[in-house]
C-alpha positions in Angstrom: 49.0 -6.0 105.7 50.2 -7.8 102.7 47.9 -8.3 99.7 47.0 -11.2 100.2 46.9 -13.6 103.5 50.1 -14.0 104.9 50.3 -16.6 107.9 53.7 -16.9 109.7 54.6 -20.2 111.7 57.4 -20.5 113.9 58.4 -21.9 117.0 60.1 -20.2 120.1 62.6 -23.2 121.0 63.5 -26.6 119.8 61.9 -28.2 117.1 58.0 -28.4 117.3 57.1 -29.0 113.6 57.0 -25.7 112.0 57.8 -27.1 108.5 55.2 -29.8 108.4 52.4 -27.7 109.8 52.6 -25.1 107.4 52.8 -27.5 103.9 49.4 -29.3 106.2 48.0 -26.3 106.9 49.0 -25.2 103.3 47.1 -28.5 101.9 44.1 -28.2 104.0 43.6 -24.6 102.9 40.1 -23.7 101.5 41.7 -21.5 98.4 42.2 -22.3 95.0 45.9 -21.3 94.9 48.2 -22.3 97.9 51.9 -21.6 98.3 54.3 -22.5 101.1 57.7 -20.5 101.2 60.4 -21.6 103.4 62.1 -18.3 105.0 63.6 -20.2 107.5 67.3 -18.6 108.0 68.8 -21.7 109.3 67.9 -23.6 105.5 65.2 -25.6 104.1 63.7 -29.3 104.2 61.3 -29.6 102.2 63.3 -29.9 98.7 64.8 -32.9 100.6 62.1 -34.1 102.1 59.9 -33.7 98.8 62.3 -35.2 96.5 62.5 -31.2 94.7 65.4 -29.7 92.7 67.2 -25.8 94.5 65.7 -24.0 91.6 63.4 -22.4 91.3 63.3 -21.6 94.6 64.3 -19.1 97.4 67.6 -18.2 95.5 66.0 -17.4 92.0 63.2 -15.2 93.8 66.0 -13.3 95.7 67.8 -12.8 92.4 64.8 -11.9 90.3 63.2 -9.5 93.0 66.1 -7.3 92.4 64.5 -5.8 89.0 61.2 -7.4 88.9 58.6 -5.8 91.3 55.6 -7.3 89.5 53.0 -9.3 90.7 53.1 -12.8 90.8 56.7 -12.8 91.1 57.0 -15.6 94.1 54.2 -18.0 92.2 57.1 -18.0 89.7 59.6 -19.1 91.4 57.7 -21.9 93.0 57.4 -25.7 92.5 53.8 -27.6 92.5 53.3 -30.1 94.3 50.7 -32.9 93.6 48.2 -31.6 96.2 47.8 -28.4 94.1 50.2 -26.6 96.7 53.2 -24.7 95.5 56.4 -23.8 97.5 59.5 -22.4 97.2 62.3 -24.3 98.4 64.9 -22.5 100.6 68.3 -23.6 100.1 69.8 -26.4 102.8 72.9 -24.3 103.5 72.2 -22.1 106.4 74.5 -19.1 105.1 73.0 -19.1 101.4 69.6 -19.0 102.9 70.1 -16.3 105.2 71.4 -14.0 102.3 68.2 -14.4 100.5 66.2 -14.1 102.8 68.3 -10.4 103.9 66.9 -9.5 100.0 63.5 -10.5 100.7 63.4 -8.8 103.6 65.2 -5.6 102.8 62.8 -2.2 103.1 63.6 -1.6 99.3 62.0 -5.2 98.3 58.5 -3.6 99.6 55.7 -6.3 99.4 55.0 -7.3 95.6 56.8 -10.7 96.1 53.8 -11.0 98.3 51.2 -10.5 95.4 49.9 -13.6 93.7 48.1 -11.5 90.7 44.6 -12.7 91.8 42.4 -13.4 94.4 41.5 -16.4 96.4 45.3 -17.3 97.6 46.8 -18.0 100.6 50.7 -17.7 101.5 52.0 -19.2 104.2 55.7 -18.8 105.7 57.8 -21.0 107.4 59.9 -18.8 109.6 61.9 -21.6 111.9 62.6 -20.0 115.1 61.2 -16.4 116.1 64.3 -14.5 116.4 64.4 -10.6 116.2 68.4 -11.0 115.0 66.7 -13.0 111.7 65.7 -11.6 108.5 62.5 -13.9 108.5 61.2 -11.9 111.6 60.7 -8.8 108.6 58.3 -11.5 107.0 56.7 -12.7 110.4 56.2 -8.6 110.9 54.4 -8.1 107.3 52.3 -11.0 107.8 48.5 -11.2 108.9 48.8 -13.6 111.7 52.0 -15.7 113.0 50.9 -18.9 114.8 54.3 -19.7 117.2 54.6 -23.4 118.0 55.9 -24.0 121.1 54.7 -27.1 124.1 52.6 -26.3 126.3 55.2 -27.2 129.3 57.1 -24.0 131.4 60.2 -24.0 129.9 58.8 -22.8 126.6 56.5 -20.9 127.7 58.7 -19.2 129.5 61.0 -18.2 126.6 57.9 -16.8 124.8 57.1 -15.0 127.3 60.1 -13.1 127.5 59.7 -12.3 123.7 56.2 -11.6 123.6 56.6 -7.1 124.2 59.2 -7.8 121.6 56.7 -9.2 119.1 54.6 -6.7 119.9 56.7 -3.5 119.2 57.4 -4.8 115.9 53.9 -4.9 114.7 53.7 -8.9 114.8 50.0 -10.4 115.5 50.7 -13.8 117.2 48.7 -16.9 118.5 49.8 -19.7 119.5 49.6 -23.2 118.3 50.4 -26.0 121.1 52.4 -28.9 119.8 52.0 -32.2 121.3 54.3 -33.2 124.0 56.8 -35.9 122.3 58.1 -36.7 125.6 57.4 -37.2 129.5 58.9 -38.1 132.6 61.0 -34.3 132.6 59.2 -33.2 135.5 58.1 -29.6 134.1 55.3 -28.4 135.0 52.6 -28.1 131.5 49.6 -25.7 131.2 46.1 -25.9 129.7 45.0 -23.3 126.5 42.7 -21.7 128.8 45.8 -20.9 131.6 48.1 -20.1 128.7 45.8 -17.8 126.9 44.7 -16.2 130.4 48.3 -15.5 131.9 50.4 -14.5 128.6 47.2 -12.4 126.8 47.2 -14.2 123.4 44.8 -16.8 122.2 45.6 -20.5 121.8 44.0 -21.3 117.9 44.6 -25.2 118.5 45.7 -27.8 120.1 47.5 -30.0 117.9 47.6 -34.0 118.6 50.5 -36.4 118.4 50.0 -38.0 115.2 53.0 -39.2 113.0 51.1 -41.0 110.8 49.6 -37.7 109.3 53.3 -36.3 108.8 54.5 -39.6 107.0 51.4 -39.1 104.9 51.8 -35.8 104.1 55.5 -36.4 103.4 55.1 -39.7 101.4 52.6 -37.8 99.4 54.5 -35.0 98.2 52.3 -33.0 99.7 48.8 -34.1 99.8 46.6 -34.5 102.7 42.8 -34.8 103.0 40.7 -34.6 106.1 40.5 -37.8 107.5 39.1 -38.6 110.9 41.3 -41.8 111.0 44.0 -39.2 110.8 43.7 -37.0 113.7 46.4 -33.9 113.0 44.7 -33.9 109.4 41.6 -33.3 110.8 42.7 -30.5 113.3 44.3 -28.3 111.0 41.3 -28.7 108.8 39.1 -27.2 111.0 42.2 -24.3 111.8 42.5 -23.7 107.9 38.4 -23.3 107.5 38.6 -20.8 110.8 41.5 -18.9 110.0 40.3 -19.1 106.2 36.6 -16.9 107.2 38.7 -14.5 109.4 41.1 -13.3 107.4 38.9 -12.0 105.1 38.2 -9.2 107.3 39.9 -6.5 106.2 42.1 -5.4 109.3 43.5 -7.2 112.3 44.1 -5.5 115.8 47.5 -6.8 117.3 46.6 -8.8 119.7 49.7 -8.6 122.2 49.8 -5.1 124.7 53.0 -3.5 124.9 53.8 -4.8 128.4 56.3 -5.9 130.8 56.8 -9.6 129.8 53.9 -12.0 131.8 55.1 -15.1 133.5 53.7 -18.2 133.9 53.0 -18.7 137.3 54.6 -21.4 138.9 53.0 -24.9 140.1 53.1 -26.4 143.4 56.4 -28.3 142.3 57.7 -24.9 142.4 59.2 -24.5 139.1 59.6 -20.9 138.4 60.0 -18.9 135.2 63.8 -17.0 135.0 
């Protein structure tokens, strides 16, 4: 376990909000230093979206972390924001990011980028999608906890669980977090927590609700975001950050994913079935 928390987000499929959940989740953190690092192979938003210069960023940690192993490295590379959060920006281009993120990731790298130099901090990755071919899948593994978006309808959960003994042989802890459903009228068939949690044997942390007017708040903001019951996914991660927060400070977690034959989700009466 790294030396401080490490939370992985990703998703399994499509494009569920990974980025924007972890800089809320990030902002909503009870810690007194927060930092958001985009290790997503496929490039980063949130210099765009944040109005933030390429350096310092991904590329000047993956440069630096070839002869500095000390702690504190990543803090250093990182930009603050005005919510008190810092990140490092991965580069837009999918190819540059991807060879950064192969440093990060490389056995001889080891974990000090992972070190903050002192306590109370939190580090959360944004891993895009959940892909043992990716070098952010050596992050998700070092990391605490990795909360996979994905909808709660059976095409998604279908593709999860065809990954989930995958996960698991590589030492990855996963829950889930259950994006809202952006659309209707597909005809799949969609599945409580309690069914989900029951039939693939992880636990469903949250349920998260549509609510665009928290993401153009965070975004607008640069980054901050307070609890706000007028703002509904502000509130829910809020309560996930605090929960998360008090667990983590036990000192080991127990993967919570058997090495099994991959579950299914059974099929409803429309008689959709899983491939």
């Amino acid at each position: 376990m790294s030396p401080v928390p490490l939370i992985a987000l990703a998703s399994c499929r499509a494009s569920p909000g990974v980025t924007t959940t972890a800089l809320a989740l990030a902002a909503l953190w009870p810690a007194s230093r927060r930092l958001v690092i985009e290790t997503d192979p496929s490039g980063g938003d949130l210099g765009a979206w944040l109005g933030l210069p390429p350096a310092p960023g991904l590329a000047s940690l993956a440069a630096a972390i070839r002869h500095d192993h000390g702690p504190g490295i990543t803090w250093r590379h990182a930009q603050p924001l005005p919510s008190g959060v810092s990140t490092v920006v991965a580069p837009a281009g999918a190819e540059q990011a991807a060879a950064c993120l192969a440093t990060l990731a490389a056995p001889r790298t080891g974990t000090a980028w992972l070190d903050p130099g002192g306590q109370e901090a939190v580090l959360i990755a944004d891993c895009g999608r959940l892909d043992p071919r990716s070098p952010a899948f050596a992050v998700a593994a070092r990391a605490a906890l990795t909360l996979v978006l994905v909808r709660p309808r059976v095409s998604e959960l279908s593709h999860l669980a065809e990954r989930l003994p995958g996960l698991a042989r590589a030492g990855l802890r996963p829950a889930l977090l259950l994006a809202p459903l952006t659309d209707s009228g597909t005809g799949e068939a969609c599945y409580p927590p309690g069914e989900i949690t029951a039939t693939l044997g992880i636990p469903v942390e949250a349920s998260l609700p549509a609510d665009p007017r928290t993401i153009t708040s965070l975004i607008r903001g640069r980054g901050v975001l307070a609890p706000s019951r007028r703002l509904p996914l502000a509130q829910s991660l809020s309560g996930l950050a605090a929960v998360l927060a008090a667990r983590l400070t036990v000192p080991a977690l127990s993967p919570a994913v058997p090495d099994a034959p991959a579950h299914r989700v059974p099929p409803r009466p429309m008689e959709v079935t899983t491939p």
